[in-house]
C-alpha positions in Angstrom: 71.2 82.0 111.1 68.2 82.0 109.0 67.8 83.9 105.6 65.5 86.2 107.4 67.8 86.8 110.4 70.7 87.6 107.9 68.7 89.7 105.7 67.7 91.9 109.0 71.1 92.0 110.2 72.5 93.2 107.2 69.4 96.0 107.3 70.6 96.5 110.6 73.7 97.4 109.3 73.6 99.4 106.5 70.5 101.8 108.9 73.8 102.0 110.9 75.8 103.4 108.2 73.4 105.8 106.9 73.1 107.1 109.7 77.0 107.7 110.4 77.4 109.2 106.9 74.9 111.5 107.2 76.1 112.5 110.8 80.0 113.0 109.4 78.1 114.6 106.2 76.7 117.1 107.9 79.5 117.5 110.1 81.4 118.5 106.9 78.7 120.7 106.1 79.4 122.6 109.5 83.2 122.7 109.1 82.5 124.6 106.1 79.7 127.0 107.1 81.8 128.0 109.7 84.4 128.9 107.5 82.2 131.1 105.1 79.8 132.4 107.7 79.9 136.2 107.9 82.3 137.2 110.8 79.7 139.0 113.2 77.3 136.1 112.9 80.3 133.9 114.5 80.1 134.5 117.3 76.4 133.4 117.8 77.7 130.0 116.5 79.7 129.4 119.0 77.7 127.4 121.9 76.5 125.2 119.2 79.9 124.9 117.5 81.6 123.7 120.4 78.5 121.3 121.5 79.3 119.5 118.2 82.9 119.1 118.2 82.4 118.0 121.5 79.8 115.0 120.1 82.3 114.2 117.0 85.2 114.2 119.3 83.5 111.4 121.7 82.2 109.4 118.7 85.5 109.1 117.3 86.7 108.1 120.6 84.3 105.6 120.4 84.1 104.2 117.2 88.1 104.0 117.2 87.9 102.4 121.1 84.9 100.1 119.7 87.0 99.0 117.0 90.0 98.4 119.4 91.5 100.5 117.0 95.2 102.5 118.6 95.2 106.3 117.9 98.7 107.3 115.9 100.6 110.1 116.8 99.7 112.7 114.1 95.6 111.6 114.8 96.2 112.6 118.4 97.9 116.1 117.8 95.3 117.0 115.9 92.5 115.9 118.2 94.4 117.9 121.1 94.6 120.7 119.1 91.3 120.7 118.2 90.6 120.1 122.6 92.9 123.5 123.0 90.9 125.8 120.7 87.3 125.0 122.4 89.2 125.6 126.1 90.5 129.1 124.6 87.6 130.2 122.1 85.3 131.3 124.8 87.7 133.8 125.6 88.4 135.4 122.7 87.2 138.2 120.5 86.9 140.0 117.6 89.8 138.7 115.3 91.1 136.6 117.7 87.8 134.7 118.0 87.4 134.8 114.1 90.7 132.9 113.4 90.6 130.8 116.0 87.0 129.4 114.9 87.6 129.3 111.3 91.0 127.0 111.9 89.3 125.3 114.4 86.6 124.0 111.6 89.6 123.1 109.5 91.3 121.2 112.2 88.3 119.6 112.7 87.6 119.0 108.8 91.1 117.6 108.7 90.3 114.9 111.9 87.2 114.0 110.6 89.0 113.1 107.2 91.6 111.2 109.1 89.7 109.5 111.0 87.4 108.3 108.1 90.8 107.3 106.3 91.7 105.4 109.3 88.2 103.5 110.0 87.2 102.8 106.2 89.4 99.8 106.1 87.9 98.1 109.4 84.8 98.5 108.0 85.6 95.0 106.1 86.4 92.9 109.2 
């Protein structure tokens, strides 16, 4: 490969991973609004909310399947529970709703950590 080629390739790479820290970034930055976000404006995040934990879910998925990377036990329990609380949020209300959301950001806070945890020493290979 030529000195040019490289030097793209390596541009390539790090565009990459800008890109994926600023999408887990402000990922983080929706965990936490969601759990400081006055109660009765909630409930108008919640088409939205469960749009992007849908999105993080699959890109975990495949970052971790693209890395032929095996999902442990504990990283799985959480991702299911995280699954559970966007089949039963949409029928909940008032308090119900509230605390489901709110430990439903930190579930998914807690993933996203873990999963960073789990890809940030592949990112050598």
């Amino acid at each position: 490969m030529s000195d040019m080629q490289g030097m793209a390739a390596m541009e390539g790479m790090a565009g990459r991973d800008a890109a994926a820290t600023a999408f887990w970034d402000s990922m983080r930055a929706h965990t936490d609004s969601v759990v400081r976000l006055e109660p009765n404006r909630l409930v108008f995040l919640r088409a939205a909310h469960d749009s992007l934990v849908r999105r993080t879910l699959e890109r975990m998925d495949r970052e971790m399947t693209g890395m032929s990377m095996p999902s442990d036990s504990a990283w799985l329990a959480l991702a299911d529970s995280v699954r559970r609380d966007l089949a039963e949020l949409p029928a909940l209300t008032g308090e119900p709703f509230l605390l489901r959301m709110r430990g439903n950001a930190g579930r998914l806070r807690r993933l996203i950590e873990r999963h960073e945890r789990m890809m940030t020493p592949m990112e050598g290979m």
